[in-house]
N, C-alpha and C positions, 0 to 999 in steps of 0.2 A: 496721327492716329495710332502709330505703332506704339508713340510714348506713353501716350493715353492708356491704352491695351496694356501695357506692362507695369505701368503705377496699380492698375486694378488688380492684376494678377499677383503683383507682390502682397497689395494689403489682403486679397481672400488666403495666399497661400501663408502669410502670419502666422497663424496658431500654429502651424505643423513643420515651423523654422527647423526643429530640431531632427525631424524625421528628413526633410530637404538634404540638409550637413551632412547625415549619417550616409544617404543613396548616394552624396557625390566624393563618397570614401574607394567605389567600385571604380576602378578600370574605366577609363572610357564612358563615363559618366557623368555629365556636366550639369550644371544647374537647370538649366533649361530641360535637358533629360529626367532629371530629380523630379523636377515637377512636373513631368507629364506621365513618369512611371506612378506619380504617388497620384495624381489626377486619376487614372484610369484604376488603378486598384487600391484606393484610399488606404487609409491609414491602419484597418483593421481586416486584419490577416485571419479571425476564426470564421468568418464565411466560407472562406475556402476550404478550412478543414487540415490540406496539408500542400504543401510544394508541388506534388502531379496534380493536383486538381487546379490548383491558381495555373499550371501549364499549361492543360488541356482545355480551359476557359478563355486563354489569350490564344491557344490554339500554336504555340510556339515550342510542341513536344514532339518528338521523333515521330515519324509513321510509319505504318508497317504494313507489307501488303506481300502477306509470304501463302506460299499454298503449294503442296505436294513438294515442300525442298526447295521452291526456287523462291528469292527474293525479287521481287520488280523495284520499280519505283512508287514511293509513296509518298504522299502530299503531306503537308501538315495541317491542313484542310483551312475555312475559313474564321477568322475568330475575329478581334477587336483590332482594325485594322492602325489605329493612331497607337496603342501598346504596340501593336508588330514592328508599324517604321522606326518608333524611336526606338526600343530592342535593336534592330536590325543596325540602325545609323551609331549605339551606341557600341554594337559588337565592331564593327568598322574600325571605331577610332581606337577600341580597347587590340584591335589586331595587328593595328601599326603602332602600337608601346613597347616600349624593352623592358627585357626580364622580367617579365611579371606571369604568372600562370595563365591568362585569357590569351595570351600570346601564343605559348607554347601548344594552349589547344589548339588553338587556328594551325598550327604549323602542323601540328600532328594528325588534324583529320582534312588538310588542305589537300591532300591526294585520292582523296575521293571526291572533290569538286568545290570551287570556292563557297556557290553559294549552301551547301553543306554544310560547311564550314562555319560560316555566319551565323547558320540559323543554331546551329551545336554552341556557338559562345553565346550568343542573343538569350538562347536558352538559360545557360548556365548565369548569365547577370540577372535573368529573372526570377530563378533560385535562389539567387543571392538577396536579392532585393527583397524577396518573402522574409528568410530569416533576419533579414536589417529590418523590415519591418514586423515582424514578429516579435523576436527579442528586446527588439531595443539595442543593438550593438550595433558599432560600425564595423566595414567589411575589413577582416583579416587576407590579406593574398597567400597562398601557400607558395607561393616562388616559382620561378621559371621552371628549377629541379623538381619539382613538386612527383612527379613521372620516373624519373632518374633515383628519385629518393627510394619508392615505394619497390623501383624489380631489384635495389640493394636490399631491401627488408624481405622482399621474397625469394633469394637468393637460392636458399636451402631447395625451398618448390620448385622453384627454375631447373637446377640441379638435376634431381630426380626426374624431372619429365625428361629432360633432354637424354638422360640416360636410360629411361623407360622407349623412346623415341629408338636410340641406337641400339637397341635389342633388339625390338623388333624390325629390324632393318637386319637381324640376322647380324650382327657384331657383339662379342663379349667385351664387360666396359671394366677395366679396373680404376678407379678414381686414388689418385695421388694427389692432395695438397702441395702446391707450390712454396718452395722455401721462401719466406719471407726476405 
């Protein structure tokens, strides 16, 4: 029956082979993922409008439940539960890959809780999957350094806070360039 079920499923998912290829270019995205990301949000991306709204529709975008200063805890509320699992199952495998950028987020918001975590990369492959199907392009990774690249670019801003920082801590700063 299963084999049955999968002969059908390849010939309805035919026409859209090429949008299949391009989703299983992501991280932790496998064909079987491909097809049930392009199942649940077909192949035309101007319904949605833009990236936060295809989010807020699978219901798989940050929440936020702040009042008077303080943050609580917020849900992501309920959305398209078969989008959510395969999101979720595909941020999983994309977290245990090496050097690749879905990785390094996991690692980097893994300290405020796994499942956090999950739902912040789960997020970011459904961003991605918008603009792979939107565009027409398969996914580029921007690297594990992706993070590491970006505070050398900022370097200069880094700089001046940190020394706007130790003034007002009541210290004079003179900044010296280290000899090469």
């Amino acid at each position: 029956m299963i084999e049955t079920l999968s002969e059908e499923i390849t010939e309805l998912i035919a026409p859209f082979e090429p949008q299949v290829e391009q989703l299983q270019t992501i991280v932790g995205v496998g064909r079987r993922g491909a097809e049930c990301i392009l199942a649940e949000l077909g192949p035309d991306m101007s319904v949605f409008g833009s990236h936060r709204r295809c989010a807020r529709w699978a219901r798989i975008c940050p929440g936020n439940n702040e009042s008077g200063g303080k943050r609580r805890n917020a849900t992501t509320g309920k959305g398209n539960p078969w989008l959510r699992e395969i999101l979720i199952e595909c941020a999983h495998a994309a977290s245990h890959s090496r050097d690749t950028y879905l990785k390094a987020q996991y690692l980097r918001l893994r300290r405020r809780g796994d499942n956090k975590a999950i739902v912040a990369v789960a997020h970011s492959i459904l961003v991605s999957a918008y603009y792979i199907l939107e565009r027409n392009q398969p996914y580029t990774d921007p690297g594990f350094d992706y993070h590491a690249r970006l505070d050398n670019n900022n370097h200069n801003r880094r700089t001046r806070h940190l020394t706007k920082q130790l003034e007002a801590l009541g210290h004079r700063v003179t900044l010296q360039p280290l000899a090469a």
